[in-house]
C-alpha positions as CSV (number, residue, x, y, z in Angstrom):
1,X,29.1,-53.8,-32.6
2,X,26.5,-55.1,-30.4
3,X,23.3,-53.6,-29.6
4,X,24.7,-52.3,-25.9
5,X,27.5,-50.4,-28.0
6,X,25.0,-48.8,-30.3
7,X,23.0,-47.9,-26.8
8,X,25.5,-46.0,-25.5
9,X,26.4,-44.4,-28.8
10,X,22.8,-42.9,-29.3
11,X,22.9,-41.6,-25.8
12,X,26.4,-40.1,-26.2
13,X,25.4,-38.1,-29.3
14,X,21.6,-37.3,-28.0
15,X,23.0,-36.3,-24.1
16,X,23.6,-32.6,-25.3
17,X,20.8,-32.1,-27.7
18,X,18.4,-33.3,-24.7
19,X,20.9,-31.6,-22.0
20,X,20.3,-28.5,-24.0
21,X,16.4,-28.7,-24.7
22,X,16.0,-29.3,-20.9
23,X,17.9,-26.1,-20.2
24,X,15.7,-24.2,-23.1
25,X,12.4,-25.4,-22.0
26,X,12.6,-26.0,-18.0
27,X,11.9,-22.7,-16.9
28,X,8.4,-22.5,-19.4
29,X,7.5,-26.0,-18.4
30,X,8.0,-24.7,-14.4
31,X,6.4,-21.5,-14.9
32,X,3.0,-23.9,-16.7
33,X,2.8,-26.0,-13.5
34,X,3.2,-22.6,-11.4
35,X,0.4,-21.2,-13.3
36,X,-1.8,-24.8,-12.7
37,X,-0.6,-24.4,-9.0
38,X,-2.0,-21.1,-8.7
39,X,-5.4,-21.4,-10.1
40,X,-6.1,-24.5,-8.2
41,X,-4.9,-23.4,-5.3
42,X,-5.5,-19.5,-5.0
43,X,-4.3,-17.4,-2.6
44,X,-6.9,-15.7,0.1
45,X,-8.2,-12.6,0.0
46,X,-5.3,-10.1,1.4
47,X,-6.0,-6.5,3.2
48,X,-5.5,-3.6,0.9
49,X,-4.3,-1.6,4.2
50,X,-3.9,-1.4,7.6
51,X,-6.9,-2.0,10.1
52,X,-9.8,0.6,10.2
53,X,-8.9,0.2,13.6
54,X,-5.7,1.1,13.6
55,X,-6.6,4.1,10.8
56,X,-9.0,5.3,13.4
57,X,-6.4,5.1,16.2
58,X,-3.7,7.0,14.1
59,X,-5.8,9.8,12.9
60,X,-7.0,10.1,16.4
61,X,-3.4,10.3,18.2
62,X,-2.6,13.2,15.2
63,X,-5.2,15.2,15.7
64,X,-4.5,15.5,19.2
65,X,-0.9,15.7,18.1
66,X,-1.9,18.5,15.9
67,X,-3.7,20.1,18.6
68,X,-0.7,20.1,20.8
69,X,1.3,21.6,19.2
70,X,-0.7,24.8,17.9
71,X,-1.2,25.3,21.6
72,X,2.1,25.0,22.5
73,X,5.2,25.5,20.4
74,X,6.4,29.2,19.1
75,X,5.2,29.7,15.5
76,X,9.1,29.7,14.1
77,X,9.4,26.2,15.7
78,X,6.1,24.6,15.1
79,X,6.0,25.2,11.3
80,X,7.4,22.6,9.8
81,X,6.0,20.2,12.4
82,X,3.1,21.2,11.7
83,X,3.3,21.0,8.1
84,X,4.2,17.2,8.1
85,X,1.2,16.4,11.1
86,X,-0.9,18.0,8.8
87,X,0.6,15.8,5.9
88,X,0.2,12.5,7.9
89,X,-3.3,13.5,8.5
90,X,-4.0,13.8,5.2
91,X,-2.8,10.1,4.0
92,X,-4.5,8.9,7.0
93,X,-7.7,10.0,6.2
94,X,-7.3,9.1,2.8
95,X,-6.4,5.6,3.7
96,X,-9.5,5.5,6.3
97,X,-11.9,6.7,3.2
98,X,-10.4,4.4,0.8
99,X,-11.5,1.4,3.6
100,X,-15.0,3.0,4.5
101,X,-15.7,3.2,0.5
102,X,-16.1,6.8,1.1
103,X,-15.8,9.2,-1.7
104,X,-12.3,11.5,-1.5
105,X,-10.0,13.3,-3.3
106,X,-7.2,11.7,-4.7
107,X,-3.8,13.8,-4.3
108,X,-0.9,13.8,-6.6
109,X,1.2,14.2,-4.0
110,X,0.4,11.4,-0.7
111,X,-1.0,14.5,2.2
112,X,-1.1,17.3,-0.6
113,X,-5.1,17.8,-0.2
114,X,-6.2,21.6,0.5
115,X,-7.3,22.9,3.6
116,X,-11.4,22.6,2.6
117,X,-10.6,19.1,1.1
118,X,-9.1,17.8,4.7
119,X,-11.9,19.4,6.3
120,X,-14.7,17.7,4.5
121,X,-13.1,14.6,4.4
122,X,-12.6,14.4,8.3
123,X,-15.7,15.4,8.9
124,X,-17.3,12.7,5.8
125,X,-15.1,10.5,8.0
126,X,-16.8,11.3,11.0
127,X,-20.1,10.8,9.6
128,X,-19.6,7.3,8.1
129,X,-19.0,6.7,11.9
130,X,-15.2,6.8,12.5
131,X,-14.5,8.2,16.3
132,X,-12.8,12.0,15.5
133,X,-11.9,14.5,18.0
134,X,-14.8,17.5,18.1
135,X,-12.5,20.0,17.4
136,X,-10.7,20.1,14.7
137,X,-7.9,22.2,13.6
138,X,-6.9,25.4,12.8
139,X,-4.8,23.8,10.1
140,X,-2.3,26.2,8.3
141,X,-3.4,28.9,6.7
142,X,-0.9,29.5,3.5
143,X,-3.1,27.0,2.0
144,X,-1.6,23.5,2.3
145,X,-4.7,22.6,4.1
């Protein structure tokens, strides 16, 4: 038997122990240089949000949204719209004081603040300097808002 023989012999009975250490250990040894990768190379700072512009703008189109339809629609109709304007306000201006640092209650439910907490908040809003509509409301009164 010469030394070529033995060559291949060793790497016939050592191909599936290796095979099979590869298999057990790639994805550790991958997820090491992914690690490496990553604190090298880090990611830059992302948003935590949308725009304060666009927070601004949104809050804005539902408060005249809001306004609208209090004016307009018959109070059978205009219920539940108004219920889920008034609930898109909310997580708006939650989202707006969350970005301005402002303090604000947090709801359990995303738009489920009370009618004095919407009010204060819109109007700490306003003060911190965001552009609000003077008026308003009237939000609901069975004490949603």
């Amino acid at each position: 038997m010469s030394a070529l023989d033995l060559g291949k012999l060793a790497l016939i009975v050592a191909a599936p122990t290796l095979i099979g250490a590869a298999v057990a250990y790639a994805p550790r040894w991958c997820g090491a240089v992914a690690d490496r990768w990553r604190t090298m190379h880090p990611l830059p700072p992302q948003p935590m949000g949308p725009p304060i512009e666009q927070l601004a703008a949104d809050l804005r189109r539902l408060l005249r949204l809001h306004s609208d339809l209090t004016a307009s629609a018959h109070l059978a109709m205009r219920a539940h719209r108004l219920w889920a304007v008034e609930a898109a306000i909310a997580t708006r201006a939650v989202e707006a004081a969350r970005a301005l640092d402002l303090p604000h209650p947090e709801p359990t439910n995303p738009g489920a603040l009370t009618r004095r907490e919407l009010l204060d908040l819109l109007t700490a809003l306003s003060t911190a300097g965001l552009v609000l509509p003077s008026k308003v409301g009237p939000f609901t009164s069975d004490g949603r808002f």
